[in-house]
C-alpha positions as CSV (number, residue, x, y, z in Angstrom):
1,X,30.8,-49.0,33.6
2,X,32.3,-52.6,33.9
3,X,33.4,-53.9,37.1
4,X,36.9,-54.9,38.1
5,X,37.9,-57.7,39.7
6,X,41.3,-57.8,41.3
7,X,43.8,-59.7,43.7
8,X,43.4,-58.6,47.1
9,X,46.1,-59.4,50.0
10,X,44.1,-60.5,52.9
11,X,47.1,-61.2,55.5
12,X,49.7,-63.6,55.8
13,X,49.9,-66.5,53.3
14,X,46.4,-65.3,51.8
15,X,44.9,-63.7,48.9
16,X,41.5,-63.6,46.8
17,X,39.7,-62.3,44.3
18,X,37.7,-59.7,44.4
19,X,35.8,-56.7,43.2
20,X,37.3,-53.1,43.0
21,X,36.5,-49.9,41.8
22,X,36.6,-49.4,38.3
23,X,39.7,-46.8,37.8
24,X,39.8,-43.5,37.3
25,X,41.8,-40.2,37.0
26,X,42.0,-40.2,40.4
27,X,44.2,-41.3,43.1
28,X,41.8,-42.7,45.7
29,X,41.9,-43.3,49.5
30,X,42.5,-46.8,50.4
31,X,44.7,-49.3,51.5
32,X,48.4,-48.4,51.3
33,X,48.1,-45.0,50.0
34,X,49.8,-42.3,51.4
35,X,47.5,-39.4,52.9
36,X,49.5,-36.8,50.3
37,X,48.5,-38.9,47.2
38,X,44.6,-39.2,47.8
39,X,43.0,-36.9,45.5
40,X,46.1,-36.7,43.2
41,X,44.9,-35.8,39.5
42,X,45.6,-37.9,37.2
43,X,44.9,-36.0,33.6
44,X,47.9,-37.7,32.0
45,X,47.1,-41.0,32.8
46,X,45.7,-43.9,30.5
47,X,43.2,-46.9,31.8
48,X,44.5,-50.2,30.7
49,X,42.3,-53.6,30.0
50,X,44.3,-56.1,31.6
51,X,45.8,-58.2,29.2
52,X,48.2,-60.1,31.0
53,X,49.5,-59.3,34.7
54,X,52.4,-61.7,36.4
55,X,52.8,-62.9,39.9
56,X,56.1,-62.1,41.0
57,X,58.7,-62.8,43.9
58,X,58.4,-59.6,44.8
59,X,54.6,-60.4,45.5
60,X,55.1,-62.9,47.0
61,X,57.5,-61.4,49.8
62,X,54.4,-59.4,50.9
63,X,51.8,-62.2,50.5
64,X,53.9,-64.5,53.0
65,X,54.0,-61.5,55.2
66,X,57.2,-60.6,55.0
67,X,56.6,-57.3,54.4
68,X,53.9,-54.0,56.0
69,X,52.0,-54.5,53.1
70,X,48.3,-53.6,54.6
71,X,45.7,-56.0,54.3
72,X,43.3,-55.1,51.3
73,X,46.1,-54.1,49.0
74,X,45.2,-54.5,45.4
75,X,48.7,-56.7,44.4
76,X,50.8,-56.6,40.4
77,X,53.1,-54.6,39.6
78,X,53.4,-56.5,36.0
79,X,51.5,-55.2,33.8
80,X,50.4,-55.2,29.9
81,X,47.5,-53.9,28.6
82,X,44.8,-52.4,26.0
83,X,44.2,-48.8,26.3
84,X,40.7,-48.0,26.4
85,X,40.3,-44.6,27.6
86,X,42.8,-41.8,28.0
87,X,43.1,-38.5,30.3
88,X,42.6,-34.9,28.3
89,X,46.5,-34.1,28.9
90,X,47.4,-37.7,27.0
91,X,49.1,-36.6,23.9
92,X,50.6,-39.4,21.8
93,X,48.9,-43.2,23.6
94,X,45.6,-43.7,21.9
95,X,42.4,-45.9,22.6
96,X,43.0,-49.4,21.3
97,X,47.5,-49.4,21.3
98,X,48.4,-52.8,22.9
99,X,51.3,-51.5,25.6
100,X,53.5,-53.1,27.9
101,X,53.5,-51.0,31.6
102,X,56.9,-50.6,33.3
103,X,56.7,-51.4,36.9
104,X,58.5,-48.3,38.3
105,X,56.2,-45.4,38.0
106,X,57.6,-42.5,37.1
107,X,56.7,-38.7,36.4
108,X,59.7,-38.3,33.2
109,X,59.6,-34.4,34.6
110,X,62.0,-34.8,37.9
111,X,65.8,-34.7,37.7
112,X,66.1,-38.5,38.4
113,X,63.9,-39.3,35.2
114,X,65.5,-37.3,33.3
115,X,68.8,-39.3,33.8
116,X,67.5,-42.3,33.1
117,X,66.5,-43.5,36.7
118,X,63.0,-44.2,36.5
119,X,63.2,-46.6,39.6
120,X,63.8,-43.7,42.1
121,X,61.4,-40.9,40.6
122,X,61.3,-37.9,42.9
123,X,57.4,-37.2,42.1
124,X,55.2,-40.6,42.5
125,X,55.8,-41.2,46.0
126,X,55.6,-39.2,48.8
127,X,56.3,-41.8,51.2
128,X,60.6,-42.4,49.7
129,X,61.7,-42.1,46.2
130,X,60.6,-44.6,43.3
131,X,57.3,-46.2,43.0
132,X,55.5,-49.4,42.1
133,X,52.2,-50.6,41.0
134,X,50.5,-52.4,44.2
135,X,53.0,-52.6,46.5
136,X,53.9,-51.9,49.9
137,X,55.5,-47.8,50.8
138,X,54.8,-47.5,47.0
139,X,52.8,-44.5,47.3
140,X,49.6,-46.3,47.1
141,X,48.8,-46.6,43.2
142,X,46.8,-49.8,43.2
143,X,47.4,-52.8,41.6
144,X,47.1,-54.5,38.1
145,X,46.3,-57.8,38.9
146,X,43.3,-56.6,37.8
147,X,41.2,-56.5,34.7
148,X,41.2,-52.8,34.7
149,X,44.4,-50.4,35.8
150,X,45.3,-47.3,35.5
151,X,49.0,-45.9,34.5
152,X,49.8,-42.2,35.7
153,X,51.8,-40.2,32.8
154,X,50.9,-42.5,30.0
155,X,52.7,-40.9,27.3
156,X,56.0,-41.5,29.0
157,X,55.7,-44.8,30.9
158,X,53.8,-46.9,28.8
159,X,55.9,-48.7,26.0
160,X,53.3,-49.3,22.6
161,X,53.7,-52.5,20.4
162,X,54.6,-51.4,16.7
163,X,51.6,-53.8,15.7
164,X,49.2,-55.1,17.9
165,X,48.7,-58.9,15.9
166,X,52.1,-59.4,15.8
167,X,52.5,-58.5,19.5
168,X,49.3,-60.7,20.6
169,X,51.2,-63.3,18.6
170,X,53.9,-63.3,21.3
171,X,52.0,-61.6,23.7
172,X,53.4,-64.3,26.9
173,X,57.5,-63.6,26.2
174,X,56.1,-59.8,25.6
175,X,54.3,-59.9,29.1
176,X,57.9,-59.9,30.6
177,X,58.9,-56.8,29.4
178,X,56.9,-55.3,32.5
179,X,59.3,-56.4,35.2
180,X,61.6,-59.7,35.3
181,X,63.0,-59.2,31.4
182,X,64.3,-56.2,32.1
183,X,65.6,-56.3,35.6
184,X,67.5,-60.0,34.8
185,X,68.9,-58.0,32.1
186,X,69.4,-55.0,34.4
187,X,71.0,-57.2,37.1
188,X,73.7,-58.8,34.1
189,X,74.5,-55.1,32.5
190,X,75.3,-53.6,35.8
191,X,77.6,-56.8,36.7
192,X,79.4,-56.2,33.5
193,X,78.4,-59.2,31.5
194,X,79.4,-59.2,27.7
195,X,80.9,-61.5,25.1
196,X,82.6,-64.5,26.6
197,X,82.0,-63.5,30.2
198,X,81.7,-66.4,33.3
199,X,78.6,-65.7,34.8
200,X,77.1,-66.7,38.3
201,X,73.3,-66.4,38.9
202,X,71.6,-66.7,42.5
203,X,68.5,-68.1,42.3
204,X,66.6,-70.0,39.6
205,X,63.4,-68.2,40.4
206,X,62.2,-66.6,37.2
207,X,64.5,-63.5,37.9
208,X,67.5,-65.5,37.8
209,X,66.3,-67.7,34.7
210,X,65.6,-63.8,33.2
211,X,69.2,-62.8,33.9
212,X,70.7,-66.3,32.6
213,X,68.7,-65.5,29.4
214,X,69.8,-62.2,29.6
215,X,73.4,-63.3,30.3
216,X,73.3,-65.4,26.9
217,X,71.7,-62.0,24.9
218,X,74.8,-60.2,26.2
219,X,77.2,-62.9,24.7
220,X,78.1,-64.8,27.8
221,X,80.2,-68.2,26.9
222,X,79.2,-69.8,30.5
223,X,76.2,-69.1,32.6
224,X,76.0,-70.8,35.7
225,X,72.4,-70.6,38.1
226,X,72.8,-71.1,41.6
227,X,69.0,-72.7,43.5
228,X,68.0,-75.0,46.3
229,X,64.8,-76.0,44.0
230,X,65.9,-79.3,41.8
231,X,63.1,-78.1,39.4
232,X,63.9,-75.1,39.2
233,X,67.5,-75.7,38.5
234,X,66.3,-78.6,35.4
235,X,64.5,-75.7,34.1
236,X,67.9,-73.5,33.9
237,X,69.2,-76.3,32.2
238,X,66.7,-76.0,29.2
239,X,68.0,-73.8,28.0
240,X,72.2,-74.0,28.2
241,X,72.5,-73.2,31.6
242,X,75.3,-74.9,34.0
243,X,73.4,-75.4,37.6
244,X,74.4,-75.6,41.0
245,X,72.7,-77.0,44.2
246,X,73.8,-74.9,46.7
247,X,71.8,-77.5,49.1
248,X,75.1,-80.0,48.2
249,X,77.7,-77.3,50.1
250,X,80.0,-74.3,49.0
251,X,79.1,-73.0,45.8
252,X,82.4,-72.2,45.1
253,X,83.4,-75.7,45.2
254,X,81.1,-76.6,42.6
255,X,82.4,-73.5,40.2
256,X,85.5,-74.5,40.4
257,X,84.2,-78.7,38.8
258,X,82.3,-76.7,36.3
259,X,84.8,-73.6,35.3
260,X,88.5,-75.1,36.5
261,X,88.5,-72.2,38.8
262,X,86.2,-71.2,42.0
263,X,85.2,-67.8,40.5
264,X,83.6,-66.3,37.7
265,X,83.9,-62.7,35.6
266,X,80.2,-61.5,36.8
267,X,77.5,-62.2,39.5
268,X,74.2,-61.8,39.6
269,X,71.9,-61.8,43.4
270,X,68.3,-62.5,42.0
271,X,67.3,-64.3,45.3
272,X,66.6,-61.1,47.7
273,X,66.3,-60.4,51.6
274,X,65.0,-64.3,52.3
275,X,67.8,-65.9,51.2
276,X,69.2,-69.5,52.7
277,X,71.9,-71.1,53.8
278,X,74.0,-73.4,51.3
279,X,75.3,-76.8,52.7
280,X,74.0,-78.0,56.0
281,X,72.4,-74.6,56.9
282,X,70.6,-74.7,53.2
283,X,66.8,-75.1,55.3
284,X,67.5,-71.9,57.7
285,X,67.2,-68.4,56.7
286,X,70.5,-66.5,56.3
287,X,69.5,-63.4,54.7
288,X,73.0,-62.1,54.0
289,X,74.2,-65.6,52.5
290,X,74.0,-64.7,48.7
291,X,75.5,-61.3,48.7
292,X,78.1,-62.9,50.5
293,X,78.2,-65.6,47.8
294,X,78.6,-63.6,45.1
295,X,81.0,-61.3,46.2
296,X,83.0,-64.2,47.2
297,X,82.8,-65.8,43.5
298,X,83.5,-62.7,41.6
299,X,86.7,-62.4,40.8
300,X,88.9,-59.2,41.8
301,X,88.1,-56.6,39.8
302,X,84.6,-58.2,38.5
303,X,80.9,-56.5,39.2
304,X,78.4,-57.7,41.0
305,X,74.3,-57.0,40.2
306,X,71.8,-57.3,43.0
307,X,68.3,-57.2,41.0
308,X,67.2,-59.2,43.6
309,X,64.6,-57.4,46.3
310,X,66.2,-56.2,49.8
311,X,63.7,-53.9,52.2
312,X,64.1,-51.7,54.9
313,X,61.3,-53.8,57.3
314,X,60.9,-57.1,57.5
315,X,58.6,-57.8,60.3
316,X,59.4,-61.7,60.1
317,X,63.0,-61.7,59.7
318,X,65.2,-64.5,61.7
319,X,66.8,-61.5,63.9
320,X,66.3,-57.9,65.0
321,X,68.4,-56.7,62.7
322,X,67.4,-57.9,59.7
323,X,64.2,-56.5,60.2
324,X,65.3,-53.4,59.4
325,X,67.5,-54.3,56.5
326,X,70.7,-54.4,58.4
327,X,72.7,-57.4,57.0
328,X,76.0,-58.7,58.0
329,X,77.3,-58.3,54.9
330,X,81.2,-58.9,54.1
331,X,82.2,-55.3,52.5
332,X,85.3,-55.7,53.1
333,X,85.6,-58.7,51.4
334,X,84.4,-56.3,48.2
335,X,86.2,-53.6,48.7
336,X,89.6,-55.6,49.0
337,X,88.6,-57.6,45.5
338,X,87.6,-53.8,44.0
339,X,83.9,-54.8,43.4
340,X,81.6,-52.7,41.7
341,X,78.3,-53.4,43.4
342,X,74.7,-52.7,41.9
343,X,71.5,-52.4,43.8
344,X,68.1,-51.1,43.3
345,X,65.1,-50.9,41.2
346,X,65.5,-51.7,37.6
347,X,65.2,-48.7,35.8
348,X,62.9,-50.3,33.1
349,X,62.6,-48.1,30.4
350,X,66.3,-48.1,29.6
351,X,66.1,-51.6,28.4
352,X,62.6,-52.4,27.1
353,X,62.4,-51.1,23.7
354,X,65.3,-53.2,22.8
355,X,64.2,-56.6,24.7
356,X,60.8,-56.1,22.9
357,X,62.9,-55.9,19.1
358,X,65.0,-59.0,20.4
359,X,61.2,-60.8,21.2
360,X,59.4,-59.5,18.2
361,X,62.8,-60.4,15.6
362,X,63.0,-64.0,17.4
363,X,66.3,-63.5,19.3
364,X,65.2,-64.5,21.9
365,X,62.3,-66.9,24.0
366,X,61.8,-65.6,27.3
367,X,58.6,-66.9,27.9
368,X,60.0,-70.3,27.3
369,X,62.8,-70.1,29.4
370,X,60.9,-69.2,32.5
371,X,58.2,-71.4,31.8
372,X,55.2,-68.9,31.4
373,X,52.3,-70.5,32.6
374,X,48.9,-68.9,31.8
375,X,46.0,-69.0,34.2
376,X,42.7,-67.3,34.6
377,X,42.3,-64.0,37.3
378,X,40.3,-66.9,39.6
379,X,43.0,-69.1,39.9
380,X,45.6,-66.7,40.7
381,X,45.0,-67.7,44.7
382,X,46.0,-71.2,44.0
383,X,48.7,-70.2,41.7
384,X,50.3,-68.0,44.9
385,X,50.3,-71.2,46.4
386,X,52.3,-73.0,44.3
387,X,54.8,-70.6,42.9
388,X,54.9,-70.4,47.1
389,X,56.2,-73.9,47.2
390,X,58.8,-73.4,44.5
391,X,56.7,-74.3,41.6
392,X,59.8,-74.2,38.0
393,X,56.8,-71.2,36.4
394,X,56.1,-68.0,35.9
395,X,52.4,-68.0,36.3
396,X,50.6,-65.0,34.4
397,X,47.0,-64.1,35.0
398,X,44.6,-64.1,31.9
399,X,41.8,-61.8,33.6
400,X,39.8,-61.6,29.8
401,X,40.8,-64.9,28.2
402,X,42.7,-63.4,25.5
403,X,45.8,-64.8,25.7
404,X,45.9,-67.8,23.4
């Protein structure tokens, strides 16, 4: 049996790289998993070489300790893969199919995954609904930054690649489809963008340079990214995207230089629970700044997606509050403008078929819009480090060297 090297969080601000058991149809004890999943069968269940597994914001939020993630958590939630082995119950995923994993785990039996709202499965989780790979209150399935995972109910989560060379041959704007491709996207459908919409994006993180590409897929005529990183901003302008430094002052003020009016049609919050300040206050944390924002810019009547990540403890929040999720948020600004507002996991598998026929028929380059940056499983330490620092990429772990 190989082994199975993994990214481990250690504690605040650290992780490293280390060895794991090698998965099986099992849901072992161990860091983060709840007491009613250890032991959990796991018949339906396919284990996955690695191909490709992201680091994402999300990750990040628990690796700065912003979050109860417990140390010795195995982290990624972003996952594609090779399946080389499958559970007696797996009917229609065989040995050898080249898959993308959708982050939410889901069961496809409950009512919620029946309507389409994979995010908050009733089944995976004993802990809340919905459920993650290798994250915090997630239930405890571990982690696919990883050369080996394993995915629970393979026949309905994982997503197979109609043929596996063409797929390797796009195999970094494919890798998206796990995660930030379909919840940019998610984020933009839910805020009502469509042909010739005005379009505000908070955050140039590769979220928010997911939804901008998104935004354009859906037939946006203006797409406007809102960041505090310069370099992540130049990146957003790559590919078509007006920018906005919210460090300069009042968003708003800048819309209305770039549109002739101070609000837009749609609005998109891919920054999450530590945003900033804009203006002078642009270095201290104001968690409840963006949603502010972007109900603010949204015009009456408009919608409003929040793909970005908000959580119910946040041990190192700026105020007591906010370290239970409680936000001073303007709803009454919303409800006066008639805002439909948006939250919540991205319920993946409503969207990544399609993305995947827009990659593989060339209608789109993900991969080069967020700036995919490939780096072996060893590295992925220092790559925390920089995408920490605000580092324009998206880095994605390589853990067998068989991404070109």
């Amino acid at each position: 049996m190989p082994g199975n090297k993994a990214v481990i969080y250690k504690g605040a601000g650290k992780v490293e790289v280390e060895t794991i058991d090698y998965p099986t149809f099992e849901l072992k004890d161990g860091p983060g998993v709840n007491p009613d999943n250890v032991g959990r069968q796991v018949p339906h269940g396919a284990i996955l070489k690695v191909v490709a597994s992201n680091i994402c914001g999300s990750d990040q939020h628990m690796v700065r300790g912003r979050t109860t993630a417990p140390q010795g958590l195995a982290l990624g939630h972003e996952i594609t893969g090779e399946v080389v082995e499958t559970g007696r119950d797996v009917e229609f995923i065989k040995v050898g199919d080249l898959v993308s994993v959708p982050f939410n785990i889901a069961c496809g039996r409950c009512r919620n995954c029946k309507e389409g709202k994979t995010g908050v499965c009733l089944n995976v989780n004993p802990d809340r609904p919905g459920s993650a790979y290798g994250y915090v209150d997630m239930g405890g399935w571990v982690g696919g930054q990883a050369e080996y995972a394993l995915v629970p109910y393979a026949d309905w989560n994982l997503l197979k690649f109609p043929d596996k060379d063409r797929a390797m041959a796009k195999i970094l704007d494919l890798a998206m489809l796990a995660d930030i491709f379909p919840t940019g996207f998610h984020g933009c459908v839910t805020a009502g963008v469509g042909p010739g919409s005005t379009v505000y994006i908070a955050g140039a993180g590769p979220v928010g340079l997911a939804a901008a590409t998104s935004a354009f897929l859906l037939g946006a005529a203006v797409v406007v990214v809102a960041d505090l990183q310069k370099q992540r901003l130049e990146q957003a302008r790559s590919f078509g995207c007006e920018t906005i430094d919210v460090s300069q002052g009042d968003p708003k003020d800048q819309l209305a230089q770039i549109l002739g009016e101070p609000e837009v049609d749609s609005a998109v919050d891919a920054v999450g629970f530590e945003a900033h300040g804009h203006g002078d206050s642009a270095q201290e944390e104001r968690p409840a700044t963006v949603l502010n924002t972007v109900m603010d810019v949204t015009r009456a009547g408009g919608a409003v997606g929040v793909p970005g990540l908000y959580v119910t403890g946040d041990p190192g929040a700026s105020d007591d509050a906010a370290k239970i999720g409680s936000l001073s948020i303007r709803l009454g600004l919303g409800w006066a403008k008639s805002l439909a507002f948006t939250t919540g996991q991205c319920p993946v598998m409503r969207y990544n078929r399609q993305l995947m026929m827009a990659i593989l028929h060339d209608r789109t380059q993900i991969a080069k819009n967020v700036n995919a940056t490939v780096i072996p499983l060893d590295q992925a330490p220092q790559g925390y480090v920089e995408f920490d620092k605000g580092a324009a990429r998206k880095y994605v772990l390589d853990p067998h060297g068989m991404i070109a």
